[in-house]
The first five atom37 places (N, CA, C, CB, O) and aatype in JSON, in Angstrom:
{
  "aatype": [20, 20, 20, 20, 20, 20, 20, 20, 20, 20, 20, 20, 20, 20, 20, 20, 20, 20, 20, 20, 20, 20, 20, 20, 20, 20, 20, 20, 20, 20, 20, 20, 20, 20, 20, 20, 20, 20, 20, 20, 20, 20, 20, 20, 20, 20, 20, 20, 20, 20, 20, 20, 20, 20, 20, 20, 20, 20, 20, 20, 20, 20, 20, 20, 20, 20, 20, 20, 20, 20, 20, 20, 20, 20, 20, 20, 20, 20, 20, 20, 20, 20, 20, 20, 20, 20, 20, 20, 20, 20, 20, 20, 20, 20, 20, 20, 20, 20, 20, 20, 20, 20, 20, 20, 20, 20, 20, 20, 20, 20, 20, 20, 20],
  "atom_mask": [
    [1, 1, 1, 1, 1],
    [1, 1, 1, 1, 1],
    [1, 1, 1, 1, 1],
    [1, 1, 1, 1, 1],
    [1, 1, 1, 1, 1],
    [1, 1, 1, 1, 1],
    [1, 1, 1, 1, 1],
    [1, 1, 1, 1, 1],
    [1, 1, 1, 1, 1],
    [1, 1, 1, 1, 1],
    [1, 1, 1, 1, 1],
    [1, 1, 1, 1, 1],
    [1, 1, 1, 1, 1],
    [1, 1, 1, 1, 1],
    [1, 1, 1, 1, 1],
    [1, 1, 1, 1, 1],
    [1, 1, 1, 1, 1],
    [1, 1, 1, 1, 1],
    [1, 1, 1, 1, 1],
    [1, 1, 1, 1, 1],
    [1, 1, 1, 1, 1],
    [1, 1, 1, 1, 1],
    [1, 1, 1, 1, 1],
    [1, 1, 1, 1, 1],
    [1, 1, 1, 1, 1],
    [1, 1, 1, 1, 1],
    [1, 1, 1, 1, 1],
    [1, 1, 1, 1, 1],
    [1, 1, 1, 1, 1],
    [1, 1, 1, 1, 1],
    [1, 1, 1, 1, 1],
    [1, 1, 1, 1, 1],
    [1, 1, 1, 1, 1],
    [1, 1, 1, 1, 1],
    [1, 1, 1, 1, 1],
    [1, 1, 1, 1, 1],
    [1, 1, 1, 1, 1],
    [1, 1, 1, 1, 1],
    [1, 1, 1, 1, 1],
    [1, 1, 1, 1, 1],
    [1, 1, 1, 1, 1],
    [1, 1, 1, 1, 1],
    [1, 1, 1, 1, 1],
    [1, 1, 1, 1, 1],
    [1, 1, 1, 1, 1],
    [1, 1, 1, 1, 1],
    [1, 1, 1, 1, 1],
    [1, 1, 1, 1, 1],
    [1, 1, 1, 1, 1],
    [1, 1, 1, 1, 1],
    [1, 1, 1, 1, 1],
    [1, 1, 1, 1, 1],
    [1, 1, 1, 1, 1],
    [1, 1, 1, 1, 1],
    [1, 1, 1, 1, 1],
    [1, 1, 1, 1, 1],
    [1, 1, 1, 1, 1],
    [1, 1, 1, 1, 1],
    [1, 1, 1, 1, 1],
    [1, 1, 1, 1, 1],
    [1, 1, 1, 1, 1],
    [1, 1, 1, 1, 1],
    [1, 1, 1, 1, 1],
    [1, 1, 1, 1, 1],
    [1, 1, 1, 1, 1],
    [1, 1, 1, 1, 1],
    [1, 1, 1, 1, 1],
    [1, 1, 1, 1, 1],
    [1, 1, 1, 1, 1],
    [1, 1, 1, 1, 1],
    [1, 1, 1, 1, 1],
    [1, 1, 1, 1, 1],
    [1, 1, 1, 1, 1],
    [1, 1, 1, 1, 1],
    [1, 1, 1, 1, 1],
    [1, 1, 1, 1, 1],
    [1, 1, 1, 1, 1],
    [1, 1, 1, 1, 1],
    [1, 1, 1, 1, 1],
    [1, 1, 1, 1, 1],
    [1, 1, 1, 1, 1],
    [1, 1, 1, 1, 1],
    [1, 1, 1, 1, 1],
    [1, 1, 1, 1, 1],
    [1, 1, 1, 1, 1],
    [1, 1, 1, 1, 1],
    [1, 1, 1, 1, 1],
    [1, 1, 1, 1, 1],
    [1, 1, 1, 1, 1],
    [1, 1, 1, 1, 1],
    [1, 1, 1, 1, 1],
    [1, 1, 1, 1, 1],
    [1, 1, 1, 1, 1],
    [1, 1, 1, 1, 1],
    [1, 1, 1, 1, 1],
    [1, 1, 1, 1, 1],
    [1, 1, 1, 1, 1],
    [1, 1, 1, 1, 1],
    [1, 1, 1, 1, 1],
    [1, 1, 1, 1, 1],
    [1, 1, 1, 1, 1],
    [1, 1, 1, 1, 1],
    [1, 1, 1, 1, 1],
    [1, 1, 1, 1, 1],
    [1, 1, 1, 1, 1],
    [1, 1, 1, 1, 1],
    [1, 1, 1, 1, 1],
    [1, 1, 1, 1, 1],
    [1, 1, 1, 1, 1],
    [1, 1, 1, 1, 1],
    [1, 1, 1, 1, 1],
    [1, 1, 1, 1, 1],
    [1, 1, 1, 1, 1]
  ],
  "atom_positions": [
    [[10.77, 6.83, 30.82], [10.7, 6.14, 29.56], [9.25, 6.09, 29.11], [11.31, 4.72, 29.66], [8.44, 5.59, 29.89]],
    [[8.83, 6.59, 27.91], [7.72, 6.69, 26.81], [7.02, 4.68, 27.11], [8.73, 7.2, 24.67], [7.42, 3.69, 27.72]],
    [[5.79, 5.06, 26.21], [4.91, 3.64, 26.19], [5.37, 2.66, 25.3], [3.43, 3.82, 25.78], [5.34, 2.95, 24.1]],
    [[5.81, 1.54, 25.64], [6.27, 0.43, 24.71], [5.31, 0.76, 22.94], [5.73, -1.39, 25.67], [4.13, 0.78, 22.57]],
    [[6.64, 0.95, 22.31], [5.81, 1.11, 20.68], [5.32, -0.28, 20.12], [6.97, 1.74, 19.33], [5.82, -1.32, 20.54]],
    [[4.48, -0.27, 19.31], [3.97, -1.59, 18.97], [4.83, -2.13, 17.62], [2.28, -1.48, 18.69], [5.68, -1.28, 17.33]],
    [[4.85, -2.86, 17.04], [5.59, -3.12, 15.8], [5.15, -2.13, 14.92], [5.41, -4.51, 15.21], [5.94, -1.29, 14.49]],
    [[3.62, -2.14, 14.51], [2.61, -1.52, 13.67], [2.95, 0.06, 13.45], [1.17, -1.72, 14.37], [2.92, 0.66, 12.38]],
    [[3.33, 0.69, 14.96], [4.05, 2.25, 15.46], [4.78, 2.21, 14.71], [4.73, 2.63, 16.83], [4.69, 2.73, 13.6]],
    [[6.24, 1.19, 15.38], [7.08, 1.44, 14.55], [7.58, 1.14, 13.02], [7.66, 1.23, 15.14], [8.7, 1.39, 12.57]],
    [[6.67, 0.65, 12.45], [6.75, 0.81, 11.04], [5.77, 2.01, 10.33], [6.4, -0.6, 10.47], [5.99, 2.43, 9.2]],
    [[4.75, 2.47, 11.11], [4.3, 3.74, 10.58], [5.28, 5.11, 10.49], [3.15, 4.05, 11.43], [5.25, 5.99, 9.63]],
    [[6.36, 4.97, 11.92], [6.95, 6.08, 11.83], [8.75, 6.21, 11.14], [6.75, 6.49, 13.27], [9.6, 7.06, 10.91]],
    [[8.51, 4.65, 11.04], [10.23, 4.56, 9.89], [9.42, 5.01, 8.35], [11.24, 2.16, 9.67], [10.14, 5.32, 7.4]],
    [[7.87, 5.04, 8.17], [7.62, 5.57, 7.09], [7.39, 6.65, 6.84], [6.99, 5.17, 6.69], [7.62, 7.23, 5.77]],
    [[6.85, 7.11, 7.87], [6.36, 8.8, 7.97], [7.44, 9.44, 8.3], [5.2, 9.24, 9.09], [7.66, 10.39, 7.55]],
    [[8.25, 9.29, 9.2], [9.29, 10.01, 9.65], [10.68, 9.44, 9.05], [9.24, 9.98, 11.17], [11.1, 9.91, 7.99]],
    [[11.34, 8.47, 9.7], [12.6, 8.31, 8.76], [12.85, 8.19, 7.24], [13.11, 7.3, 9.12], [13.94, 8.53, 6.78]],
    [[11.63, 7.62, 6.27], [11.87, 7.72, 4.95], [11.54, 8.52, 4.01], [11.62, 6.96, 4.59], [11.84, 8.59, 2.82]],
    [[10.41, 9.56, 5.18], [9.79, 10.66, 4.8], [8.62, 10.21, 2.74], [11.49, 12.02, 4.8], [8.31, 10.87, 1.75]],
    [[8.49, 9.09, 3.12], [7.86, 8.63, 1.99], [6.13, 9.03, 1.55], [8.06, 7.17, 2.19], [5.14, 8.7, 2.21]],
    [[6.14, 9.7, 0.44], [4.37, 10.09, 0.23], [3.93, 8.55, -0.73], [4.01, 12.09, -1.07], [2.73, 8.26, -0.71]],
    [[4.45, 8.04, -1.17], [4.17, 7.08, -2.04], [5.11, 5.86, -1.25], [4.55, 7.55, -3.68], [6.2, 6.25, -0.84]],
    [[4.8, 4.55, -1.05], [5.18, 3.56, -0.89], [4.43, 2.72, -1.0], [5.66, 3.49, -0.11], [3.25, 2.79, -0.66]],
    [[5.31, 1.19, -1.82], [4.79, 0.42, -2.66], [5.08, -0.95, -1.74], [5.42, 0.58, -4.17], [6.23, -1.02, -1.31]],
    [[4.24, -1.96, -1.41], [4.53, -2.95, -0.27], [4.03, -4.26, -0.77], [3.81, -2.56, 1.14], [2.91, -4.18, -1.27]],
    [[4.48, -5.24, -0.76], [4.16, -6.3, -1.14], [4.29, -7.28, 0.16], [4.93, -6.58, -2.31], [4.88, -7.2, 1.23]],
    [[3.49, -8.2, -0.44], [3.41, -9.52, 0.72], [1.9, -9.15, 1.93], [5.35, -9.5, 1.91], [1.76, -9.52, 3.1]],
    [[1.11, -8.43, 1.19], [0.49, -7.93, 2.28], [-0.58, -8.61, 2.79], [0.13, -6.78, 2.06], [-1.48, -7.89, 2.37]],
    [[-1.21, -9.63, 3.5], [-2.37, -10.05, 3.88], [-3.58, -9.34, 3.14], [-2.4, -9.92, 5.27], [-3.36, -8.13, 3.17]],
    [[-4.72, -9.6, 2.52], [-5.77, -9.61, 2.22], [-6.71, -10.2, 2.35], [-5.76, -9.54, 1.63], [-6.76, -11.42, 2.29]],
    [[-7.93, -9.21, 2.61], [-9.14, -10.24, 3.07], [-10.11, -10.91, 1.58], [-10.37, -9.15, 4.24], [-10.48, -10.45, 0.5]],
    [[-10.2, -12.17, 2.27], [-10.28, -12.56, 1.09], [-11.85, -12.13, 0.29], [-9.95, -14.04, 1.23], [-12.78, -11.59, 0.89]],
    [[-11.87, -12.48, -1.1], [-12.54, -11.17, -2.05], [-12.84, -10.25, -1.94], [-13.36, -11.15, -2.53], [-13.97, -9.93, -2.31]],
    [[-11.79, -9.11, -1.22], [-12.06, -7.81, -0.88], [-10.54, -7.32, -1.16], [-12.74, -7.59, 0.7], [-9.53, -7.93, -0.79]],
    [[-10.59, -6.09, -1.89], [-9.47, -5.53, -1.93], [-8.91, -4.53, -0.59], [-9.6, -4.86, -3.14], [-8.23, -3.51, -0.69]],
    [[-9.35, -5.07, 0.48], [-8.85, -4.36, 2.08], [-8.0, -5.47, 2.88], [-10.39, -3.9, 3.23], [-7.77, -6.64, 2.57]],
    [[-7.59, -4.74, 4.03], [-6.07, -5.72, 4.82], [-6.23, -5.23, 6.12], [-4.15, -5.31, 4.22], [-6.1, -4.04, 6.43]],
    [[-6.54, -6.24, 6.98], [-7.08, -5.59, 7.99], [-5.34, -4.87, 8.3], [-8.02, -6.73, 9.28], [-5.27, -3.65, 8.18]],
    [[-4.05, -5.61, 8.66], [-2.65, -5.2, 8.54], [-2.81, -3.68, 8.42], [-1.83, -5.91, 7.26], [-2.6, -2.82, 9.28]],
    [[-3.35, -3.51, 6.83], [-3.07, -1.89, 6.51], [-3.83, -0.95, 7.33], [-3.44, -1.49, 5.0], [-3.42, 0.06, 7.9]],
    [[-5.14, -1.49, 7.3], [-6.06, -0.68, 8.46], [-5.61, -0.2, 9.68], [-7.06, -1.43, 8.92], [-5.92, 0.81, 10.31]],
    [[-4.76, -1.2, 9.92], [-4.05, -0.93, 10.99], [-3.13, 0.19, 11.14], [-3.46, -1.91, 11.2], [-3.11, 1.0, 12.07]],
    [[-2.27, 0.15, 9.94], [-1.33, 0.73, 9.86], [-1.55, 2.16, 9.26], [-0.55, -0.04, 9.28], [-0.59, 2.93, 9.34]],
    [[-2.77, 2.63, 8.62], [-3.19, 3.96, 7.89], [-3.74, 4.47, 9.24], [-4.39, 3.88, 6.43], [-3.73, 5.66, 9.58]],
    [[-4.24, 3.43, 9.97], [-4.99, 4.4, 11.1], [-3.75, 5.05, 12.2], [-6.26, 3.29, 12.14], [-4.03, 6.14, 12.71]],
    [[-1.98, 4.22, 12.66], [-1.85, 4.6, 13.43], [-0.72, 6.12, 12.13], [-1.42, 3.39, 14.69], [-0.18, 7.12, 12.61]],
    [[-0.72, 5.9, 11.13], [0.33, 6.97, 10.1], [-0.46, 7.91, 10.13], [0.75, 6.61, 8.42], [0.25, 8.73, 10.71]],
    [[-1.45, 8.44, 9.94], [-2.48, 9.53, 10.54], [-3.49, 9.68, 9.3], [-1.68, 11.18, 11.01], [-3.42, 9.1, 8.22]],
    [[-4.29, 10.45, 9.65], [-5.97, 10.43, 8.9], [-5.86, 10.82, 7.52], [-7.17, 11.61, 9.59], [-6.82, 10.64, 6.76]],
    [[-4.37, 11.53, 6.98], [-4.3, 11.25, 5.59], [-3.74, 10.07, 4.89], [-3.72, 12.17, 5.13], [-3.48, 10.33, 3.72]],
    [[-3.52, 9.08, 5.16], [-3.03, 8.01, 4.64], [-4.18, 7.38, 4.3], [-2.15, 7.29, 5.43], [-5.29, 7.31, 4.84]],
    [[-3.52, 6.79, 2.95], [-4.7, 5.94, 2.27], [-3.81, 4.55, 1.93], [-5.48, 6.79, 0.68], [-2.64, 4.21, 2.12]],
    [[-4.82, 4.02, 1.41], [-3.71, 2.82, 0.28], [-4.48, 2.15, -1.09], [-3.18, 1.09, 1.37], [-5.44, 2.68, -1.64]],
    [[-4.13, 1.41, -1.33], [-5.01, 0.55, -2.53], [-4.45, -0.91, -2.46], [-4.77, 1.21, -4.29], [-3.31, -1.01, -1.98]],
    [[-5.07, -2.03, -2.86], [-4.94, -3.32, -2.77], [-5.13, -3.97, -3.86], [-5.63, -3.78, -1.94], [-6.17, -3.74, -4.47]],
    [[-4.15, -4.98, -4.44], [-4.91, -5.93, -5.68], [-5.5, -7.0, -5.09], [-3.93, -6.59, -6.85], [-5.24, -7.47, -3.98]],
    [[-6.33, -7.36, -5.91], [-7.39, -8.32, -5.57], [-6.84, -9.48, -5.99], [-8.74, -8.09, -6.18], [-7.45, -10.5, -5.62]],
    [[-5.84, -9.63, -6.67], [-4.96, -10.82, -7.36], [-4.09, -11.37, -6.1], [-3.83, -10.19, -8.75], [-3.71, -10.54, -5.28]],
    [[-3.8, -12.58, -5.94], [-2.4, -12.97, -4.71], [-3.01, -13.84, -3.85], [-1.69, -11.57, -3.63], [-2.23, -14.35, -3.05]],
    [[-4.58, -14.29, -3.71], [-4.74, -14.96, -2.72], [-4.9, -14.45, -1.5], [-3.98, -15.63, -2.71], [-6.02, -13.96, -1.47]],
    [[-4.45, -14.34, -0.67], [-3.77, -13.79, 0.76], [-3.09, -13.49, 1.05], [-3.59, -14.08, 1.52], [-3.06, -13.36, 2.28]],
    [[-1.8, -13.07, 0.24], [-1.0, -12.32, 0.11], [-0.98, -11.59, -1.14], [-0.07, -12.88, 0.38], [-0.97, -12.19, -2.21]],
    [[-0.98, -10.0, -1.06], [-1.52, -8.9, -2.3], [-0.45, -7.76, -2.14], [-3.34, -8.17, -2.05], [0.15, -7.6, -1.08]],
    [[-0.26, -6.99, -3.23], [0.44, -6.09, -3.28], [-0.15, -4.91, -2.99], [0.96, -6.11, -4.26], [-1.37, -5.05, -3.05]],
    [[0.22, -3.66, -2.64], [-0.28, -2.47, -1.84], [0.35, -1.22, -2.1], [-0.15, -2.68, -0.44], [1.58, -1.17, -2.0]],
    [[-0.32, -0.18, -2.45], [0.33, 0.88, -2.6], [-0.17, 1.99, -1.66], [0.29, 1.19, -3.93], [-1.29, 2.48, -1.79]],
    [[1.04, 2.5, -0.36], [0.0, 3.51, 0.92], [0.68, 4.73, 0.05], [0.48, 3.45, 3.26], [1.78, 4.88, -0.48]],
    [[-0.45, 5.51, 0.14], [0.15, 7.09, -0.1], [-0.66, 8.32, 1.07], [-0.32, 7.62, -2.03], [-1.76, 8.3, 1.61]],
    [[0.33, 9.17, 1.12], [0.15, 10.8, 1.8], [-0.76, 11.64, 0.98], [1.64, 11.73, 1.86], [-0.3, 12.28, 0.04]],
    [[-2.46, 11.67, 1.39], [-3.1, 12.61, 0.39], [-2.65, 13.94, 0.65], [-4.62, 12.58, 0.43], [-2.9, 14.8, -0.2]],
    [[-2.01, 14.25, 1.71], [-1.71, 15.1, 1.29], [-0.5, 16.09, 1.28], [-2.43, 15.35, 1.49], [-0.15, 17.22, 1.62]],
    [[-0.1, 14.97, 0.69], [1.37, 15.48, -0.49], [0.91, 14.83, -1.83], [3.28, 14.66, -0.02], [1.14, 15.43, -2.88]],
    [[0.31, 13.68, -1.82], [-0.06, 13.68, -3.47], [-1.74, 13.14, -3.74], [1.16, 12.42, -4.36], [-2.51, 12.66, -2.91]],
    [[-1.94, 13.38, -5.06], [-2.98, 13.16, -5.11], [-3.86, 11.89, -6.15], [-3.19, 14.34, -5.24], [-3.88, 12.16, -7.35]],
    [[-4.27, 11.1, -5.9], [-4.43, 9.66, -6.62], [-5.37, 10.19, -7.7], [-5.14, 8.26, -5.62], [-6.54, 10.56, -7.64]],
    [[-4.26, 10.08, -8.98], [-5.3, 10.06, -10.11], [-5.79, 8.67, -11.02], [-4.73, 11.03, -11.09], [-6.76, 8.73, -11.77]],
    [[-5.12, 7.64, -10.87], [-5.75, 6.4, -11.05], [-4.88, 5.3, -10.95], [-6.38, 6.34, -12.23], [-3.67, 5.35, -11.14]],
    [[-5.79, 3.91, -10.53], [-5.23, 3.07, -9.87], [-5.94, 1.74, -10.51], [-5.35, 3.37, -8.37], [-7.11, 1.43, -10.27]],
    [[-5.15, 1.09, -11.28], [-5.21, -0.4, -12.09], [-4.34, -1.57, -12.23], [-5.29, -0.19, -13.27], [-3.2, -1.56, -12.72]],
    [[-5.04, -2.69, -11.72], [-4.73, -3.79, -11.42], [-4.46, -4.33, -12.6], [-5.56, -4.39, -10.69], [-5.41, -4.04, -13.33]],
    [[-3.54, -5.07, -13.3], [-2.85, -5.42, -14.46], [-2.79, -6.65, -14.52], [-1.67, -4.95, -14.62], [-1.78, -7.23, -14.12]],
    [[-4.04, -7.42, -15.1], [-4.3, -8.64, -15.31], [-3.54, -9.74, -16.34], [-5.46, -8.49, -15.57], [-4.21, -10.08, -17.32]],
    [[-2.9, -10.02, -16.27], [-1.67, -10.67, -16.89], [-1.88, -11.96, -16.67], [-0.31, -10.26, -16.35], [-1.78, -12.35, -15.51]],
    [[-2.28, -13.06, -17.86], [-2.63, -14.22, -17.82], [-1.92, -15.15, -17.62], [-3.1, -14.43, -18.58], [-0.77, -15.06, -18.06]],
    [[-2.26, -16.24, -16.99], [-1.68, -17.17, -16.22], [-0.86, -17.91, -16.81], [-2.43, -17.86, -15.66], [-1.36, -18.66, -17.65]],
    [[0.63, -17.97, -16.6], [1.78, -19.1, -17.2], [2.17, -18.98, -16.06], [2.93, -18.91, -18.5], [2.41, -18.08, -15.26]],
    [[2.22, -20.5, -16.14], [3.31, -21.5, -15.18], [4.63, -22.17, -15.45], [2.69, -22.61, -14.81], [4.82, -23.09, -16.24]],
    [[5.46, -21.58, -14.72], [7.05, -21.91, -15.04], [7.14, -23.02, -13.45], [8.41, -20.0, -15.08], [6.85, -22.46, -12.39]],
    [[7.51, -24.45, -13.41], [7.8, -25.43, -12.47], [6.14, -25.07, -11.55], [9.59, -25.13, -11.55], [5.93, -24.63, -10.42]],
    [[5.41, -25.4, -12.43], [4.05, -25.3, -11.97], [3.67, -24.51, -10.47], [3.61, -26.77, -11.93], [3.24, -24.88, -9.37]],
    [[4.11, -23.13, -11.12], [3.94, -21.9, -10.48], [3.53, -21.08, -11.44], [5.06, -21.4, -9.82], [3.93, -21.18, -12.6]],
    [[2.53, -20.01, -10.94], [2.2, -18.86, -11.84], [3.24, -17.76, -11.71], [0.78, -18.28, -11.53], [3.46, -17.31, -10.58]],
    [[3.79, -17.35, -12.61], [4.97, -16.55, -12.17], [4.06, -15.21, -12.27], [6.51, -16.65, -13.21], [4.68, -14.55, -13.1]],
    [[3.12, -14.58, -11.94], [2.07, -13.27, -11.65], [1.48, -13.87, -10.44], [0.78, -12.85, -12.96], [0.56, -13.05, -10.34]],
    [[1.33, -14.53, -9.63], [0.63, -15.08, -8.68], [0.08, -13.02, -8.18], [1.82, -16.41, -7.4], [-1.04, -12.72, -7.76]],
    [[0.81, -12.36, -8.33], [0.16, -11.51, -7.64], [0.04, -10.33, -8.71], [0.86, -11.23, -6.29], [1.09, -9.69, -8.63]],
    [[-0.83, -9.77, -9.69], [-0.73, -9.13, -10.58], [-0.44, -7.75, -10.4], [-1.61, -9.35, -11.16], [-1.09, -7.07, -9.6]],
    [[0.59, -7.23, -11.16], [1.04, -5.97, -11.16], [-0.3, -4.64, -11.0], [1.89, -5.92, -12.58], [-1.06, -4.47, -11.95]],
    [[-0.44, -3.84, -9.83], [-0.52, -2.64, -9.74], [-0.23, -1.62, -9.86], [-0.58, -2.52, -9.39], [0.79, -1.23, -9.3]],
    [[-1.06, -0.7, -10.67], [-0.29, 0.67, -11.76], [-0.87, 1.72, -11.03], [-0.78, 0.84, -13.72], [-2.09, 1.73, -11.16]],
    [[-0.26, 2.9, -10.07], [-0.9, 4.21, -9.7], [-0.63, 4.88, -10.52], [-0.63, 4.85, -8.59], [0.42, 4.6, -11.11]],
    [[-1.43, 6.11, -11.0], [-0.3, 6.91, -10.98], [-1.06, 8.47, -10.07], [0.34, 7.13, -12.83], [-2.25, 8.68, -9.86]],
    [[0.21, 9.41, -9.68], [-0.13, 10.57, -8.6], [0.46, 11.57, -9.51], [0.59, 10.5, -6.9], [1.27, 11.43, -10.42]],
    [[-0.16, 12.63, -9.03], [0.15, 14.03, -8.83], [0.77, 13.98, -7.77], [-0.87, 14.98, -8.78], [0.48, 13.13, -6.92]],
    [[2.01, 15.11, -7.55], [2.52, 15.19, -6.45], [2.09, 16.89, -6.11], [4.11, 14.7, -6.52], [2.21, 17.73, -7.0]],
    [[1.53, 17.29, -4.55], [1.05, 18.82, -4.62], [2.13, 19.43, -3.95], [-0.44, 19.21, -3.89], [3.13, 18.8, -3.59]],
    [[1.88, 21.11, -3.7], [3.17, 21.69, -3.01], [2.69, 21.7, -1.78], [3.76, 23.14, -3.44], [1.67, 21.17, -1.35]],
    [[3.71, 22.48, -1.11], [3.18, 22.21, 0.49], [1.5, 23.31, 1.16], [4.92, 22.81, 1.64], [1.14, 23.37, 2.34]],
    [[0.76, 24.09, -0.18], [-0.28, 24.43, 0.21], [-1.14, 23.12, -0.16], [-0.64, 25.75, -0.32], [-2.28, 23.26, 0.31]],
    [[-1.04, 22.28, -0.64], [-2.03, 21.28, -1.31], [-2.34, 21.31, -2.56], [-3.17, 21.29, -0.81], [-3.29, 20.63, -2.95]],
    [[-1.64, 22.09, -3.43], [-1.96, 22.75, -5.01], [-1.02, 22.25, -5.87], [-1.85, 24.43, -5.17], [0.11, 22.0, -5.46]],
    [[-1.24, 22.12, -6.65], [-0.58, 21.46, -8.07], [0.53, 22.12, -8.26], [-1.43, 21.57, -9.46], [1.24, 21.86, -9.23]]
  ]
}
């Protein structure tokens, strides 16, 4: 029997391997605070392999929304945080975590458009 997988493993490889996903969009994610990085994701781009990236909103507090992608299957042509002003419905901000907009190129399997 193989080395006990860690949680972190096995959610890198239900992404890489079972959902076969180049783009995935994750919410609830820990963030450090005034920094758009997670130590979580760090974690998790380092064990999905050396092309994985992600992006972070800076909106949410300590919990932020996240988008990991495969550079190379696609390629990040821009990435904006969607500042949407504060209303409170039962004195909650219903944006507590503001919408993040990618958008990608997707390449073929040489790396080319």
């Amino acid at each position: 029997m193989g080395p006990e997988r860690t949680p972190i493993s096995r959610i890198a490889n239900i992404i890489t391997t079972d959902l076969r996903a180049d783009v995935l969009l994750l919410s609830e994610i820990n963030g450090r605070a005034a920094l758009t990085t997670s130590v979580e994701m760090d974690r998790l781009i380092a064990v999905a392999g050396p092309h994985w990236q992600y992006r972070l909103t800076a909106s949410g507090k300590s919990q932020r929304l996240a988008i990991m992608f495969n550079s190379e299957a696609v390629r990040l042509e821009a990435c904006e945080e969607v500042v949407v002003a504060e209303e409170r419905i039962q004195d909650a901000d219903i944006f507590a975590r503001d919408p993040l907009a990618c958008s990608f190129t997707f390449l073929d399997a040489n790396g080319a458009l």
